[in-house]
N, C-alpha and C positions, 0 to 999 in steps of 0.2 A: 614198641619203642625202638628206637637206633642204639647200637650196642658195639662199641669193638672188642671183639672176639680172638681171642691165641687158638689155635687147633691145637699143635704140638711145640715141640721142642726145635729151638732152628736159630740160626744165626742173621744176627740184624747188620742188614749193610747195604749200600746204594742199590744195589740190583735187589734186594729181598725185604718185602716190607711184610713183616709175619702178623700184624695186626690187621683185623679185615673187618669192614661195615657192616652188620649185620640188621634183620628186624626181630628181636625177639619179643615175647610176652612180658608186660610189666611182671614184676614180684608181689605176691602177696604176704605183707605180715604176719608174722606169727604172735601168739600171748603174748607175748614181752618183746615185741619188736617194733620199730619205728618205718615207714616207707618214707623214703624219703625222694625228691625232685633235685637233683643233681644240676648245681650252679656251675661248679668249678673242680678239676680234679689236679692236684699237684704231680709232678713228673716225680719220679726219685729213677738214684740206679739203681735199684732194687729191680725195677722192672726189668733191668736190662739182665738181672740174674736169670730172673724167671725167663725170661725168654729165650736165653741161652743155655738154661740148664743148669746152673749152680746153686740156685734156690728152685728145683722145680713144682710147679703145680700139682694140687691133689686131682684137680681135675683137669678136663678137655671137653668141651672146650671151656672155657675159662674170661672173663671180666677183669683186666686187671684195675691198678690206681688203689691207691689208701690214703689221697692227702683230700679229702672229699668234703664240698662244702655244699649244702642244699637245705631245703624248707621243710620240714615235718608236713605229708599229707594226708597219713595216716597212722593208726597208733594202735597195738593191739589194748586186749583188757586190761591187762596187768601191767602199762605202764604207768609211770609215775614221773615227775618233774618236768612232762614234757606238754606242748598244749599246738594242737592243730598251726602250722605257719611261722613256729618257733627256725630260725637257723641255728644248724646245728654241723657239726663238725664231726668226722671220723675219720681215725686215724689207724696203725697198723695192725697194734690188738682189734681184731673182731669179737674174740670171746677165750676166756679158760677155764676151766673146773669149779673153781670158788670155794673147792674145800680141802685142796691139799697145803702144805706146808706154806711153801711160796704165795698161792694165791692170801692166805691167810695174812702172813706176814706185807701184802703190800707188792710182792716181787711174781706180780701175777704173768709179766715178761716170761720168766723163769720154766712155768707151767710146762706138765709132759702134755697137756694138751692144748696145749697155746695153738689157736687159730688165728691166721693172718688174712688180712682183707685185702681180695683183690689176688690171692693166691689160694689158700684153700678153701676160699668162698667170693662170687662175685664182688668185685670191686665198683671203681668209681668212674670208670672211662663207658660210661654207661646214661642214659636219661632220670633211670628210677632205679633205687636198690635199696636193701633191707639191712637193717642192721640193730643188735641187742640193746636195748634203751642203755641200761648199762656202761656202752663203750659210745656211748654217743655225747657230743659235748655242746654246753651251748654256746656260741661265738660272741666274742665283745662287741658292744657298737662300732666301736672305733679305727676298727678293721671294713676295710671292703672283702666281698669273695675271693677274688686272685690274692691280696695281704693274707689272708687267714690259711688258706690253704697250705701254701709252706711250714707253715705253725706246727701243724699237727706232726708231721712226722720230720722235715729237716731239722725243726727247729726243738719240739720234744727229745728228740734222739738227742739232738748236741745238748741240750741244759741236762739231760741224765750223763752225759760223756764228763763233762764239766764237775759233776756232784763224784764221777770216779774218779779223777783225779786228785780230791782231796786238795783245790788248790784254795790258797789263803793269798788275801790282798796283799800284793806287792813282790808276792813270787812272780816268775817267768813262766811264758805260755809258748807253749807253738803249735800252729795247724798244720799239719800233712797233706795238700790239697785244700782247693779254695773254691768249693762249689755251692751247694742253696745250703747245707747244712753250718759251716765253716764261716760263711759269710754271716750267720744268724748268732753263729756265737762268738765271732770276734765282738759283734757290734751289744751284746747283752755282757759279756766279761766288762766293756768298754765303762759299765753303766755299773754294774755289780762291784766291780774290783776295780778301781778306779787308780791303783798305784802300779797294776800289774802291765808290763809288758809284753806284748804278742808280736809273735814272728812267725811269719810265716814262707813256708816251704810249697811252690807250686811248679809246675813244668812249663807254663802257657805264662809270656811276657803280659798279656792282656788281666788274667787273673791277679798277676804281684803288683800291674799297677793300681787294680780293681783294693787290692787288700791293702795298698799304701795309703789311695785315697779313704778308706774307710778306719784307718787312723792304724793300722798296723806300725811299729819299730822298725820294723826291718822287714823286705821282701825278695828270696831270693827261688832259686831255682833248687829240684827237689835234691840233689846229690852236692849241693854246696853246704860248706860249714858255716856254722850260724856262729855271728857275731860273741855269743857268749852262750856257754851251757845251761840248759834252762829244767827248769824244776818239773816241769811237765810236759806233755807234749799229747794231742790229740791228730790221731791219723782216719781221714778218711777216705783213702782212696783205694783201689780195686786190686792193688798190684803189692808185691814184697817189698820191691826196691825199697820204697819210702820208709816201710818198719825198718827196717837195717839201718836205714841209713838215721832215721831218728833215735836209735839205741845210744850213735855217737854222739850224741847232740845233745846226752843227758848228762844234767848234775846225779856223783853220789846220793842215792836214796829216789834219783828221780823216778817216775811213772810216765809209763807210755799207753794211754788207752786206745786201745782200734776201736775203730768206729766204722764196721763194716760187716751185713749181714756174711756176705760171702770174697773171696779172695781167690782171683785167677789166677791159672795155672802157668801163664804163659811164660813167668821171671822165677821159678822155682831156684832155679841155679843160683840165687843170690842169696836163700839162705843156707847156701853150702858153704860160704866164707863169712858167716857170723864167727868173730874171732872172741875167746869169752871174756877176756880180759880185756877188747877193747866198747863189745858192746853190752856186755852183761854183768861184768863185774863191778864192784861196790854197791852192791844190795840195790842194784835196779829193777823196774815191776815193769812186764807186762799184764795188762788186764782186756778180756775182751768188752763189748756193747753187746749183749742179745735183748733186741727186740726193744721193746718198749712197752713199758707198765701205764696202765690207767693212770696214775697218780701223777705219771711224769707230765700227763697231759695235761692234765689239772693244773696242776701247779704252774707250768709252762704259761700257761695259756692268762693266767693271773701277773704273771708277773711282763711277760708282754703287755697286755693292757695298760700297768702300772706305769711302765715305761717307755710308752707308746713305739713297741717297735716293731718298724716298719721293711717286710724282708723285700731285697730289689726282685724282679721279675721280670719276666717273656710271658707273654701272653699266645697264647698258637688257639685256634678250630679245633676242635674234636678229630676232625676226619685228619688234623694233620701231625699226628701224636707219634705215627711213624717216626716223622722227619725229625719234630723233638727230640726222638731218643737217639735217634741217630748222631744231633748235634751234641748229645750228653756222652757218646762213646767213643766219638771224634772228639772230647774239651772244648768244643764250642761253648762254654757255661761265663755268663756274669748273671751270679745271682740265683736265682731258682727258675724253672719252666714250670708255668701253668696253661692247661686245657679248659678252653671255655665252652662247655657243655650246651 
């Protein structure tokens, strides 16, 4: 089967395309595993970590993609709720322990052994790949392959970012960047919190008119002051500036959640003028995102169907996944990138 492959660690840019065509051997299932036939694999910047080295790989060479949408076509002994030609979904958990604390409690994200797909175990930029029946989901009708795939992990990540902030209808919102995850959860806040106002914070003119049209309050650029102080504030983008500057932009008591596996190095010096009085005082919260739990998917995935929502997207070739991420690390983004396998 055709397979793009990472060797190492290395930087993604016009002249260097670090993902390569490969032919490797299908997988074979294990007891409690599913093989699945790979429709679609969602882009995130997460891959852009792994490729760079801020989330790096357990192995090399390496499969990456976790927003993977395909057919059951095969099934070990020991699975259960799943049946030959079922579509199924996987997202960033691959697998965790199942009997420590966290796993127990539900916050199996958490796990010292949390396995992620498409990093510590092949992913979904691939034709066929394996995965724990477990962490496997079955997709709604109502979705196509490229809709679904966003789901799993932009759009799970943002409805768990969302449950961190503890927001109630009618309080104030803002997003930190406005990329596939941001744009899934303006438009489910839209539907859930229906008194609640979003504002949003991006760098890229194309993004704030993208987040205006989609019914945002306010859209401004990421170091301007927002119209009024807002109760919460979700940040997902790669770099400091934005937390800082989001500190200012909180009501007393407010909450700032990051919504970011990992955070480059390249804007450190910004938070050398965190001032405490002007971004941290009166009982404001930071809280980080790690990962994403089983349950988040589930539930995610219910409640899209419910509300029928539909995330925008890019459709790109397989072979052209390079260039995807390229436009994802240049903000070339409205909406999410998917790979059509």
């Amino acid at each position: 089967m055709k397979a793009l492959l990472l060797n190492r660690i290395s930087n993604l840019s016009e002249n260097n395309s670090p993902l390569l065509m490969k032919d490797i051997y299908v997988p074979v299932p294990g007891e409690s595993e599913l093989l699945i036939k790979v429709s679609v694999c969602g882009v995130c910047h997460t891959e852009l970590d792994e490729i760079e080295g801020r989330t790096p790989p357990q192995i090399f060479p390496v499969v990456l993609g976790h927003q993977v949408v395909g057919r059951v076509t095969e099934k070990g002994k020991s699975v259960t709720g799943f049946n030959i030609n079922d579509r199924v979904g996987v997202g960033w958990i691959y697998s965790s322990c199942g009997k420590c604390r966290y796993c127990l409690e539900g916050n199996d994200n958490l796990c010292e052994e949390f396995r992620a797909t498409g990093r510590d175990v092949n992913g979904g930029y691939e034709e066929y790949m394996t995965v724990p029946f477990k962490s496997a989901f079955l997709i709604p009708e109502n979705f196509s392959d490229s809709e679904a795939a966003p789901l799993l992990c932009a759009g799970a990540i943002g409805y768990r970012s969302v449950k961190l902030t503890g927001l109630k209808d009618g309080q104030s919102l803002g997003l930190t960047g406005f990329g596939a995850s941001a744009h899934i959860v303006l438009k489910m806040v839209k539907y859930k919190y229906p008194a609640t106002k979003i504002y949003v914070f991006a760098r890229s003119e194309k993004e704030r008119e993208f987040a205006k049209y989609l019914g945002a309050e306010w859209a401004g650029n990421t170091a301007d002051k927002c119209p009024e102080k807002l109760n919460c504030i979700i940040d997902t983008t790669p770099a400091w500036m934005p937390v800082v500057q989001a500190l200012k932009n909180l009501k007393p008591e407010g909450r700032l959640v990051i919504n970011a596996i990992r955070k480059e190095d390249t804007d450190k010096s910004y938070l050398v003028n965190i001032s405490y009085q002007e971004h941290l005082w009166m009982e404001k919260e930071i809280k980080s995102v790690a990962n994403v739990a089983v349950s988040d998917i589930k539930e995610f995935l219910k409640i899209a169907e419910e509300i029928n929502l539909k995330p925008e997207y890019q459709e790109y070739p397989l072979e052209d996944a390079n260039k995807a991420l390229l436009e994802l690390k240049q903000g070339n983004v409205r909406g999410a990138k998917v790979l059509r396998v």
